[in-house]
N, C-alpha and C positions, 0 to 999 in steps of 0.2 A: 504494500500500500504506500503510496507517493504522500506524501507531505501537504499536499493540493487539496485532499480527497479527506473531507470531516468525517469521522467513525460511523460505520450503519449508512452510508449513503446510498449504498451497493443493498441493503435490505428494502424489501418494500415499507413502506410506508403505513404505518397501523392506523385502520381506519376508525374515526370516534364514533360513537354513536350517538345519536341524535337524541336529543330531551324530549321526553315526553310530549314539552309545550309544542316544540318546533316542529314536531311530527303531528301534533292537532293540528299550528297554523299553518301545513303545508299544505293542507285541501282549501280549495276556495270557499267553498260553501261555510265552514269555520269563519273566517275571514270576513267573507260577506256577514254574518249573522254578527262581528263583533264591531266592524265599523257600523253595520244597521240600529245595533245597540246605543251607539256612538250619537249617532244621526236624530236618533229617537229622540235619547237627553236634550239636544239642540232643538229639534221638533217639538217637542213637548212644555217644553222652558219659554219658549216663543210663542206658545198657544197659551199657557198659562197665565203669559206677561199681558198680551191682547187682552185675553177673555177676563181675567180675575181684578187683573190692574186698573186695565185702561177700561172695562167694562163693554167690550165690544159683541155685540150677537156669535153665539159659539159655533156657526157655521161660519160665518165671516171669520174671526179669528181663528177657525180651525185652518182655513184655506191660504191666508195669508202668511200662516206660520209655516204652514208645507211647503210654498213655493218662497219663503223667504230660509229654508234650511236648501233651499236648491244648490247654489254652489260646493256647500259642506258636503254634501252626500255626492256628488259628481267627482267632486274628487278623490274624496276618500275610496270611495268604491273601483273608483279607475285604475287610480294607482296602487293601490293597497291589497283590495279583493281580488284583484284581477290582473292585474301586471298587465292595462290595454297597451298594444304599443298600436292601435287606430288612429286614423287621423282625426283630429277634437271634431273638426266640420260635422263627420258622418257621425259620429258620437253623441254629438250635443243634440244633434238633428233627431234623431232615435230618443235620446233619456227626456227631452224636451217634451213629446209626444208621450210617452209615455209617463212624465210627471203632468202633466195634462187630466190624463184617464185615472190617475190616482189622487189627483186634488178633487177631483169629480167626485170620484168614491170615497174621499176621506169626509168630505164636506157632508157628503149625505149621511155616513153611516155615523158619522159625530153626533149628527143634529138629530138623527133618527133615533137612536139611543139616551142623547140629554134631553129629548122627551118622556125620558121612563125612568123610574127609581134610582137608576144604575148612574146617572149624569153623566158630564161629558168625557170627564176620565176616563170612565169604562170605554164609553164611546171611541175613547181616540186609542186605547188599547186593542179594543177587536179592529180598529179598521188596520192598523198597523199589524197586526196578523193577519189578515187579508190579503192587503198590497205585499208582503213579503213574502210570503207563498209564489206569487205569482211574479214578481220582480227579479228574484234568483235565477231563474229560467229566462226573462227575457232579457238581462243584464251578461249574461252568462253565451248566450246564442244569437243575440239581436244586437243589443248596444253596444257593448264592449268584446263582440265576436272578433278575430282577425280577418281582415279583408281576403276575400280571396282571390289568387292571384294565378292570372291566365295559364294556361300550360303555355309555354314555347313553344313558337315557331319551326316545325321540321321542316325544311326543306326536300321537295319531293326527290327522290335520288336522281339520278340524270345519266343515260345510257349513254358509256365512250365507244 
């Protein structure tokens, strides 16, 4: 052995093993459900501040809170859930549409439920079980899918 050469270089290399944690957050759906968590607190704290504070109708204040936690959950989710390497354009286009169809159903199933015993708490907990059921799926295959990229060009062969 040369002088060059640090002790064990010539052995493979022993491989660690992975933590517990790191091998939960290494599936998306882990991930997705803990920035959603994330997103919620944000969501929630903004609905709270509208509806309880400033004393705004709880489907108005449901709706505004949703679409004012828009950027938090965009990003978190992009980068974090999902590792999107998409271009933002076709992204924002897609999550845009689709926070659309969940301020819809948030607003409703809020106001639907703070008409019943349960108030709007409850209300904005079922709907967020709802929308995320169904968010993880199209975050996963629609919005933050990877573009798909043409096959190349073959050249037909060319008889010499």
């Amino acid at each position: 052995m040369s002088d060059d050469t640090a002790p064990g270089a010539d052995a493979p290399q022993a491989v660690r093993p992975r933590s517990a944690l790191s091998r939960l957050f290494a599936h998306s759906g882990v991930r997705y459900l803990f920035a959603g968590g994330l997103s919620f607190l944000v969501d929630f704290g903004l609905l709270a501040l509208f509806h309880v504070v400033f004393g705004w109708p709880t489907g108005i204040a449901a709706g505004v809170a949703f679409v004012g936690s828009f950027a938090f959950t965009y990003t978190i989710q992009r980068t974090f859930s999902f590792g999107a390497q998409t271009p933002h354009g076709r992204a924002l286009v897609r999550y845009t549409l689709l926070v659309a169809a969940n301020t819809l159903a948030t607003m409703g199933i809020v106001a639907l439920i703070d008409s019943t015993v349960a108030g709007w708490g409850v209300g904005k907990v079922v709907a967020t079980i709802v929308t995320t059921a169904w968010n993880y799926f199209a975050y996963r295959y629609w919005v933050f899918a990877p573009t798909q990229t043409a096959a190349p060009d073959v050249e037909p062969e060319t008889q010499n």
